[in-house]
N, C-alpha and C positions, 0 to 999 in steps of 0.2 A: 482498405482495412478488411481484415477478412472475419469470422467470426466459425468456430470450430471448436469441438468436442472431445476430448477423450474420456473414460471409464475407470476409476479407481473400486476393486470391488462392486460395493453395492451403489455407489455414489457417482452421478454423471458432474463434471467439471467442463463448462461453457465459458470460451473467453468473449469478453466483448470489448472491444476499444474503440475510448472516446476520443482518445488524440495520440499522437505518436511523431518525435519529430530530433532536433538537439534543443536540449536546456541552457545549457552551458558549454564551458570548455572541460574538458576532465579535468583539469588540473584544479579547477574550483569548485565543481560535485565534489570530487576525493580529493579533498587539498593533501592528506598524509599521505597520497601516494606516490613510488618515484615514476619520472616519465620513462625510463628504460623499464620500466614495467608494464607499462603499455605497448612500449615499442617492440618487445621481445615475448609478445603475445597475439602481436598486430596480424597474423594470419586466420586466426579466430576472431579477435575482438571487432574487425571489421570483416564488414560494413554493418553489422548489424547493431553493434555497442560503442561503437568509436567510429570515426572519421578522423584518420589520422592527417589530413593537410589542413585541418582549420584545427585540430584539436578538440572533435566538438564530442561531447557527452550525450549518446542518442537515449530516448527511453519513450516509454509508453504510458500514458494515463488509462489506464482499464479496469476491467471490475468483471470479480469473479463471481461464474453464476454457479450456484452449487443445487446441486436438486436430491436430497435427502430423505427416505422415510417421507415421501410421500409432499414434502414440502419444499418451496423455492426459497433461496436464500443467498444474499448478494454476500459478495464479501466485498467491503471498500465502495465508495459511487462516486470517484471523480472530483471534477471542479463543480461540473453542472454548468448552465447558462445566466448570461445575464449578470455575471455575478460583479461586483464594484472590489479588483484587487490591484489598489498602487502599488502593492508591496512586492510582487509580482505581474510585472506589465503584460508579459507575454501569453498570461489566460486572463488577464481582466476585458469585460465586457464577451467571452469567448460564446461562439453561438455553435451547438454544434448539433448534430440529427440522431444522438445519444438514444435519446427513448426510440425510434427506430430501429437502430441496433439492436437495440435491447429485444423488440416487439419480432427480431427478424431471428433472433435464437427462440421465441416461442415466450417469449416473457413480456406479460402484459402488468401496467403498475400495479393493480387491483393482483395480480398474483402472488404478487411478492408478500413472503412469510413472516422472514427474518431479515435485517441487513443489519450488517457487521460493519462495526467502525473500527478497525486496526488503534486508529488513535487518532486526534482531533487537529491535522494539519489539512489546509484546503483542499488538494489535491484526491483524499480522501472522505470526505465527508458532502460533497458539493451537491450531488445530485440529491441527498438527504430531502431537499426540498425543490419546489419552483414557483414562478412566480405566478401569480394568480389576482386579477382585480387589484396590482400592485403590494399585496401581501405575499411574503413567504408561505408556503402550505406545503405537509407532506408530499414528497410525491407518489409514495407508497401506501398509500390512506390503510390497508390492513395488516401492516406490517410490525413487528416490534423492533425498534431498531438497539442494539445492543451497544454499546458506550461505556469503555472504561473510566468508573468511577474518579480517579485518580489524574486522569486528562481533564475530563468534565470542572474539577475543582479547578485544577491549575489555567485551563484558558478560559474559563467566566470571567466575564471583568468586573463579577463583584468577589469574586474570590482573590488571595495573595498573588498571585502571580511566582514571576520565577524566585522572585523573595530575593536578587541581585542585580545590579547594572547592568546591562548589553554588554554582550564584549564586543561585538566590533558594531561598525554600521550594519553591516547586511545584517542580525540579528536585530537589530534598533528596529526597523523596517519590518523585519517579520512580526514583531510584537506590535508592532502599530497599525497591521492587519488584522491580529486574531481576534480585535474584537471586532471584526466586521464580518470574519469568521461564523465566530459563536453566534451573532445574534441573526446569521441570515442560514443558515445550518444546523445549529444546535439548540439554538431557544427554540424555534416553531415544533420543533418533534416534543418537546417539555412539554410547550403549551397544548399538544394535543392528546397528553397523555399515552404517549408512544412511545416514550425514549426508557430504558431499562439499564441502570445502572451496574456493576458488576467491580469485584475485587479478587485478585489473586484466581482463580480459575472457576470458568464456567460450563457446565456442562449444557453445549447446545442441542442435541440426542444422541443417539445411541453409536453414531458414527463419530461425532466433531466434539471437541475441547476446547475451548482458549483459556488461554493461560497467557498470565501476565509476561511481558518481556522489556524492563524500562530500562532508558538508557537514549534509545533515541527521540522520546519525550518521557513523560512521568508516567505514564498510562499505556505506552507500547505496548501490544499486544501479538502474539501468533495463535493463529488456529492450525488446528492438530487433526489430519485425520485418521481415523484407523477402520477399516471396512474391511471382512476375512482379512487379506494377509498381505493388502495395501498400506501404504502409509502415503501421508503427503504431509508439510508443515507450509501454511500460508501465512509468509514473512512480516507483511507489509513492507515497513520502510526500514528494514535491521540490513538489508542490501538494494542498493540503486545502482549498482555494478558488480559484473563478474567478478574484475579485480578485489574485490572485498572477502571473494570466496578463495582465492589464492595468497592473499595477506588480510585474515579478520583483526588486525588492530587499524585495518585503516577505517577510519571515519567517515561521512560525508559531511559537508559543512553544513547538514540541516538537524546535527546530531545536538540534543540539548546538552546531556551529559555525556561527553566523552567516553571518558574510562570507561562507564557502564554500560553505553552503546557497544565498545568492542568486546568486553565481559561477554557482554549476552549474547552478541552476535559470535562470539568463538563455541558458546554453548549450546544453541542453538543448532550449529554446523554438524556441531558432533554429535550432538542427540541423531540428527537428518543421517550422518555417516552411520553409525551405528546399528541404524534401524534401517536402511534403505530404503528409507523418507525422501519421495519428491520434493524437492523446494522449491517455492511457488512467491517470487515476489512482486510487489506490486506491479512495477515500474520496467522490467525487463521486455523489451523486444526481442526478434528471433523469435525462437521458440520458446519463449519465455518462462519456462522452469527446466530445473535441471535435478541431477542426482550429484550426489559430493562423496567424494572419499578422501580418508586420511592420507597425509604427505609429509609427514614427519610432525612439526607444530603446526602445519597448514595445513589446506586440504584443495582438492583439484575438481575436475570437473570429470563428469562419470560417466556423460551421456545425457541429450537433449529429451525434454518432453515430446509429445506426439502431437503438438500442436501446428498450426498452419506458421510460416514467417509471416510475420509482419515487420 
């Protein structure tokens, strides 16, 4: 795994990856998707996004280091170590040399300013804390970590929850993790008086925005950058696949709300088209951001970031 920089304006953007591997089969990341849509894309999509003889859905768990106005600031932190997820076999108990990475782009815990929580799924949230004398604890001890108000409600397990049945199993499962979730992730930053709530948009300085984007949970979120005469939007999870950038009404099966997952993610696209906005999502390997342009209702691919492959 490589760890590498590029330049937006005044703002340095550091990737760091904590795992990178297949999650699944595409066909069950993007279940809305067709498979001749992969297959009739398969000269890009692989190797770096698909493996097309098993079918398998490649991506990367990583976390965006932004260094802004003088300050470090995470976007998203992973699963983190250690962590108890049945719900999710394949990062439960995961040990990995994260902080390392992190320590080898120049970022010590104690530096971190800001971290930015897209929205409150494990994959995102994990390194938020670690374990310590078997308590969860910041890991970021001077940090304020930012958390859409709106998530924070909906996965506490003393707030309503999704206020519906599960629709299938694999949903059933996801809900029977998140409070193992909140309470090893999102309480301890509470308790230490660090976690910063937020609604509809927040101004994190003079460069970055977030602005709410629900749909693929209640509290979905994108950050915005605009530095002179750069742009970027970092997605989180509005795309876990290219394919999503060439058909935005496809889904992924981790989307709460449907409809308003593709709403926002076709909005989104086009704000990034328009403005010739890098788009930066969690979970892409390769060179994991791109530019988009308009293709009638769709929109295409423009050109890779300047990032290493992984």
């Amino acid at each position: 795994m490589s760890t590498d920089s590029i330049s937006l304006g005044d703002v340095e953007i550091t990737r760091v990856v904590e795992w990178g591997g297949p999650i699944s089969t595409a066909g069950f990341v993007v279940p809305d998707s067709d498979p001749d849509l992969w297959r009739a894309n398969s000269s890009w999509l692989a190797p770096d996004f698909w493996r097309p003889e098993d079918d398998a859905c490649l991506a990367n768990v990583q976390t965006w280091v932004l260094r802004s106005e003088g300050r470090t600031i995470l976007v998203d932190t992973g699963v983190g170590n250690d962590r108890d997820r049945p719900q999710v076999p394949l990062f439960a108990g995961l040990r990995t040399t994260f902080l390392d990475r992190l320590a080898a782009a120049g970022v010590r815990p104690e530096d971190v300013d800001v971290v930015i929580n897209t929205h409150i799924h494990y994959d995102h949230v994990g390194w938020n804390t670690r374990l310590r004398d078997g308590e969860w604890v910041p890991t970021f001890p001077n940090a304020t970590y930012l958390v859409p108000r709106a998530d924070n409600l909906y996965f506490d397990p003393r707030g309503p929850g999704p206020g519906r049945p599960p629709r299938d199993e694999h949903e059933r499962s996801r809900w029977q993790g998140s409070e193992l979730v909140f309470n090893d992730s999102i309480a301890p930053i509470h308790q230490a008086g660090q976690a910063l709530l937020w609604d509809g948009t927040y101004r994190v300085d003079g460069n970055l925005v977030l602005r709410a984007a629900p749909g693929h949970t209640p509290g979905s979120s994108v950050l915005h950058l605009a530095s002179r005469t750069d742009r970027a939007v970092f997605v989180g999870d509005i795309l876990h696949s290219p394919v999503q950038i060439l058909r935005p009404d496809c889904n992924s099966c981790f989307c709460d709300n449907p409809a308003q997952a593709a709403a926002t993610r076709r909005s989104v696209l086009g704000q990034a088209a328009d403005s010739n906005a890098l788009v930066v999502p969690a979970h892409f390997p390769g060179h994991g951001a791109t530019e988009v342009r308009r293709s009638g209702e769709d929109f295409v691919l423009n050109g890779w970031a300047g990032f290493s492959r992984t």
